[in-house]
GUZAZA-377596 format. One record per residue: residue in three letters; x, y, z of N, C-alpha, C, O in turn. Coordinates in steps of 0.05 Angstrom, whole numbers, plus 5000, padded with zeros to 4 digits. Atoms other than C-alpha are relative to their C-alpha. Example, Ala and Ser with C-alpha at 12.3 -4.5 7.8 and 13.67 -1.06 7.14 Angstrom:
<atoms>
ALA501849765000524649105156501850245000503950245013SER498449764999527349795143498550225014499550445018
</atoms>
This chain:
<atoms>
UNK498550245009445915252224503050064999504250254990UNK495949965000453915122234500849964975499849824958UNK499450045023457915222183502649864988503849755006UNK497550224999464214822147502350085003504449964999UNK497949884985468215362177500149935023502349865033UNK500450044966465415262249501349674999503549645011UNK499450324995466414432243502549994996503749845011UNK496850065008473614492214501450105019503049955031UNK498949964983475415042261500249815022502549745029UNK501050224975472914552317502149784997503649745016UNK498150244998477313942296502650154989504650014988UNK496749835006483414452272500550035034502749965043UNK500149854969482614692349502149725014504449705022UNK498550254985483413972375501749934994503349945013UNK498150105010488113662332502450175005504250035012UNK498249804987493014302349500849985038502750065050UNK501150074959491014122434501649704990504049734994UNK499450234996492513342416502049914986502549674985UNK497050165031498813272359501949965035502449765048UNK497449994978503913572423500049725023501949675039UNK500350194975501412952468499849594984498949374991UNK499650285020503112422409497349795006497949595019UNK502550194995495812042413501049814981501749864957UNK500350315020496511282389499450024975500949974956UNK500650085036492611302327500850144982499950154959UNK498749865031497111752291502549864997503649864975UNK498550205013502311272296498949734992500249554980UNK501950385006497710612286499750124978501049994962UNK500450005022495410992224501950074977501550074953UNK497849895012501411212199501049624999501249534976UNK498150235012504610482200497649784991498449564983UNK500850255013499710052178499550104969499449914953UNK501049965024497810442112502449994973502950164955UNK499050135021502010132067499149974980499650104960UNK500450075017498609782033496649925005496049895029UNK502050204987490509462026498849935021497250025037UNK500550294989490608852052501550075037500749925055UNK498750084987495309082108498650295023499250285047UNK501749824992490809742130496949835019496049905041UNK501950154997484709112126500049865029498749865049UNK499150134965488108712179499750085026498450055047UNK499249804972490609142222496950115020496350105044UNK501549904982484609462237498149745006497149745028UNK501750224986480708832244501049885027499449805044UNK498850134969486008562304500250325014501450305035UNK500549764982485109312332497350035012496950235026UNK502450014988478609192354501449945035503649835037UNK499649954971479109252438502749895010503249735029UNK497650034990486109232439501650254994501150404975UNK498549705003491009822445502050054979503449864972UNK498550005025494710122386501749955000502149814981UNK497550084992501310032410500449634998502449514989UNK500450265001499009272417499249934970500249764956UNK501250045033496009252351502150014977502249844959UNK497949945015502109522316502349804999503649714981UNK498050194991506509112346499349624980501049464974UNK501250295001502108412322499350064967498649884951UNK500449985031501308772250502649994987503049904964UNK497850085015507908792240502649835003504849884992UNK499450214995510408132268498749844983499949644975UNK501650235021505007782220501050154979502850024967UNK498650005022506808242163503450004993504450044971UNK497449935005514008262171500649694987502949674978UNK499850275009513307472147498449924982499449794964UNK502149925017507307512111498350194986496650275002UNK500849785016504708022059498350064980497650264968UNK502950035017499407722020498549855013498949725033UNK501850234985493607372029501249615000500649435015UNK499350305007497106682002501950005023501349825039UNK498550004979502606802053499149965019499849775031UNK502150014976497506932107498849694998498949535017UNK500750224992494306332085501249735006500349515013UNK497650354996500505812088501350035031502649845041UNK499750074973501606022159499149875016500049775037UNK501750234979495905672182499550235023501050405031UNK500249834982491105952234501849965035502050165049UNK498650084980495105662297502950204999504050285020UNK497849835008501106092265498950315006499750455024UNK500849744996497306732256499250185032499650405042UNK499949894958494906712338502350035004502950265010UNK497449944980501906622360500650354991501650515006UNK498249785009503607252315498750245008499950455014UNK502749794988497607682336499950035034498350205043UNK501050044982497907532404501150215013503150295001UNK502550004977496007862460498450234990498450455000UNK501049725004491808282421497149845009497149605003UNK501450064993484708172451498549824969498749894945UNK500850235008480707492426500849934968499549924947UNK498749975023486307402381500249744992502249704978UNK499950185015484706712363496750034983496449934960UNK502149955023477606902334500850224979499650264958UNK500249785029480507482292502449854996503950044995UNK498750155013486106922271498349814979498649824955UNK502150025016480706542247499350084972499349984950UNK500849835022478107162213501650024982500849984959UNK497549915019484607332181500549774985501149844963UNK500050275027485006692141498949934990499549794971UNK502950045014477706622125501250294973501950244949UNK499949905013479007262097502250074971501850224952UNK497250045010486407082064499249784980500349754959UNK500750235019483006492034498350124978498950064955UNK501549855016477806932001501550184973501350174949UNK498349755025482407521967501849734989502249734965UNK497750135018487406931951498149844974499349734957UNK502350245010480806541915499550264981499450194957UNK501549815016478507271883500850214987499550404981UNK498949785011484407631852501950135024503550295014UNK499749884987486807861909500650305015502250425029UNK500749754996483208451909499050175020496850055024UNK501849794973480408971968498850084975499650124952UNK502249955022473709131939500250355024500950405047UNK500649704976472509911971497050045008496150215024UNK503149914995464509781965499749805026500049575032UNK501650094969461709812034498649665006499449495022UNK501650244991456409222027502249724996501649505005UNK498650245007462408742002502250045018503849855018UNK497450064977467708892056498049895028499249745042UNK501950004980461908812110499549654996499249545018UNK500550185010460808152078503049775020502649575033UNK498150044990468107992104499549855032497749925046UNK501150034962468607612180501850155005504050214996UNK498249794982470208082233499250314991499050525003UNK499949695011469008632192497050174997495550094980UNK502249975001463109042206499550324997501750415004UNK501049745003460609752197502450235011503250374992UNK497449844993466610182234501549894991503250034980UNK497150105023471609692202499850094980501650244974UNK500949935028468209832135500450304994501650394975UNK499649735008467810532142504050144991505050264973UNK497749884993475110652170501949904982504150014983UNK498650205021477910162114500150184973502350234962UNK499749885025474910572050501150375005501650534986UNK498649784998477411232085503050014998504150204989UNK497749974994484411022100501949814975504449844974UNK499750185022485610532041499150124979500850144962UNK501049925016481310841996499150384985498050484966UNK501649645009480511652003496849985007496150215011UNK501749845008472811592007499150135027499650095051UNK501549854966469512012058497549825006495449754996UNK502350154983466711642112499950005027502350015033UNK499649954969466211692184498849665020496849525023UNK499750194977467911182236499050055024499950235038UNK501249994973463911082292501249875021499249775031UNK499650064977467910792355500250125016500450365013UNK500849894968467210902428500850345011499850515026UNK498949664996471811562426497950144980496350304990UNK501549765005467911892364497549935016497750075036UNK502050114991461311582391499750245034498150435034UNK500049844989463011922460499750344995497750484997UNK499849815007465712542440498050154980498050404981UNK501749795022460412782382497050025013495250155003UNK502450024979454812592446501150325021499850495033UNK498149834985459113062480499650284995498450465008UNK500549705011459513642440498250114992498550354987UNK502850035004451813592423500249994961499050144946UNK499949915032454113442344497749655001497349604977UNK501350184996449712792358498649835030499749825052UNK501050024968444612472412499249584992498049415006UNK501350305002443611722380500949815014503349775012UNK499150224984444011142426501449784990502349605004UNK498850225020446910712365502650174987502750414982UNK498249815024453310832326499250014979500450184965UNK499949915023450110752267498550174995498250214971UNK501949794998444911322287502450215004502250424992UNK498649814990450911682317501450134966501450384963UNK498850075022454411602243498350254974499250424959UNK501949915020447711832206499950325008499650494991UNK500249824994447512372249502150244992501750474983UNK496949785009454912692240500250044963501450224952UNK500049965026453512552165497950234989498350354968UNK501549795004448013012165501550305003501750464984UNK498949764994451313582197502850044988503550254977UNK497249875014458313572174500849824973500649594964UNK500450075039460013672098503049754997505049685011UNK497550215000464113152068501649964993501949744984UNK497449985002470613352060501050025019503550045020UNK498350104973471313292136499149715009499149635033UNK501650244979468112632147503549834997503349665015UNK497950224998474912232140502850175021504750045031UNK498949844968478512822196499249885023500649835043UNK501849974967472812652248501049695015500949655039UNK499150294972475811862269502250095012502450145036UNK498449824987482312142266501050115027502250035047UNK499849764978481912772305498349935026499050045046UNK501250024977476712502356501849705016502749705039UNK498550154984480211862371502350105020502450075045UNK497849874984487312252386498250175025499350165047UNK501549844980481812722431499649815022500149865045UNK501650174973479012152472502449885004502349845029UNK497550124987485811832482502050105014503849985025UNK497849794983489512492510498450145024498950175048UNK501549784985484512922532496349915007495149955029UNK503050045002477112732522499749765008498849614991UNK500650344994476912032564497649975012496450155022UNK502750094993471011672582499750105032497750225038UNK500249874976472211852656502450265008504650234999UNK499049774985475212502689501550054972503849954968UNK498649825027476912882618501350175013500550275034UNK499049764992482113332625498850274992499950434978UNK501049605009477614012617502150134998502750194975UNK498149824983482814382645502250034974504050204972UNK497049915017487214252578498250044970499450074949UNK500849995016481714302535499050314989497750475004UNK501049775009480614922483497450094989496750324983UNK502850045012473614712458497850035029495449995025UNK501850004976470114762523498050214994496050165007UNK502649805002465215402500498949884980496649974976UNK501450175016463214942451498749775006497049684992UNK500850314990461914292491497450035022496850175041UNK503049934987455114172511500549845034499649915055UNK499550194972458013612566501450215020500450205043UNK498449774989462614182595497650205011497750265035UNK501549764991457414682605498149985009496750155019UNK502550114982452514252632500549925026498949815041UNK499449954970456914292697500949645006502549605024UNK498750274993458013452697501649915009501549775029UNK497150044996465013392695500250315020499350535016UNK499149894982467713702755503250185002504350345017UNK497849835005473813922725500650294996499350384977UNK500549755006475814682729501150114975501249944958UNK498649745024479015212675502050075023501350165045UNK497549794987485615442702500450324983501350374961UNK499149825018486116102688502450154982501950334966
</atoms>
């Protein structure tokens, strides 16, 4: 059994390989964590749109609006124009005022328990998770398409679901790294570890990677 030396080394490794090549989500997470409400958003209009795009439409809506009451006197016709072109950015405009109407109705509190942000529209199991880690401290691990790839990858999981993929990485690694692993694997799959033709060749984890050694990727090792 690995230990919470081997798993840390492993994402110390990457994150050292992927800071020098500035990956997106260390600036998307760095500017939205302000505040909440503004952490909540953001990652809800980051759903299949790029961080650079995301950032841009988080802080064009909050640079005018900053609460939920604000959010909600824009009106949703207001909130698309301000969101836009972030992918089906009039259903998560929608969302964003369903949800602005709610916190403005309930204190205007972020609750941090799982079953009551999930409850939220838009917001579903990887929002939830990535919300009480980056808002809240707790350890939780986010399942999208980069960790999802990547922990299939390195054989730290084999489930065909993220939320098997999720249960799985929670088993194996302790949890004072589960709020590292979106992190460090996202910046991985956005420099180095992409869905097609990974750069091997710049990667230092390769005696570790089960996808690597199973000859797939065609990429070599420079020596």
């Amino acid at each position: 059994m690995k230990t919470t030396d081997y798993y840390l080394n492993i994402l110390s490794s990457i994150k050292k390989t992927t800071d020098p090549l500035n990956p997106p989500v260390e600036s998307f997470e760095k500017s939205i964590r302000s505040t909440p409400l503004r952490i909540l958003i953001s990652i809800l209009i980051s759903s299949r749109t790029k961080d650079k795009v995301t950032m841009g439409a988080s802080e064009r809506l909050f640079s005018i609006a900053d609460t939920p009451e604000k959010i909600l006197n824009l009106g949703e016709k207001k909130v698309s124009e301000l969101i836009y072109p972030v992918g089906f950015f009039r259903q998560k405009a929608r969302n964003i005022i369903k949800i602005a109407g709610y916190l403005h109705h309930s204190g205007n509190k972020i609750s941090s328990d799982f079953n009551k942000l999930i409850e939220l529209p838009g917001v579903g199991r990887k929002t939830a998770n990535l919300i009480r880690s980056l808002a809240f401290g707790i350890p939780s691990i986010s399942v999208d398409i980069h960790v999802f790839r990547i922990s299939k990858r390195l054989g730290w999981a084999s489930g065909d679901k993220p939320e098997i993929v999720e249960k799985e990485l929670k088993d194996i690694l302790p949890k004072n790294l589960w709020n590292r692993v979106n992190r460090v694997l996202v910046g991985f799959g956005q420099t180095i570890c992409k869905p097609v033709n990974p750069s091997c060749n710049l990667c230092k984890i390769t005696d570790e990677c089960d996808f690597f050694k199973s000859g797939k990727n065609p990429t070599k090792i420079n020596d």
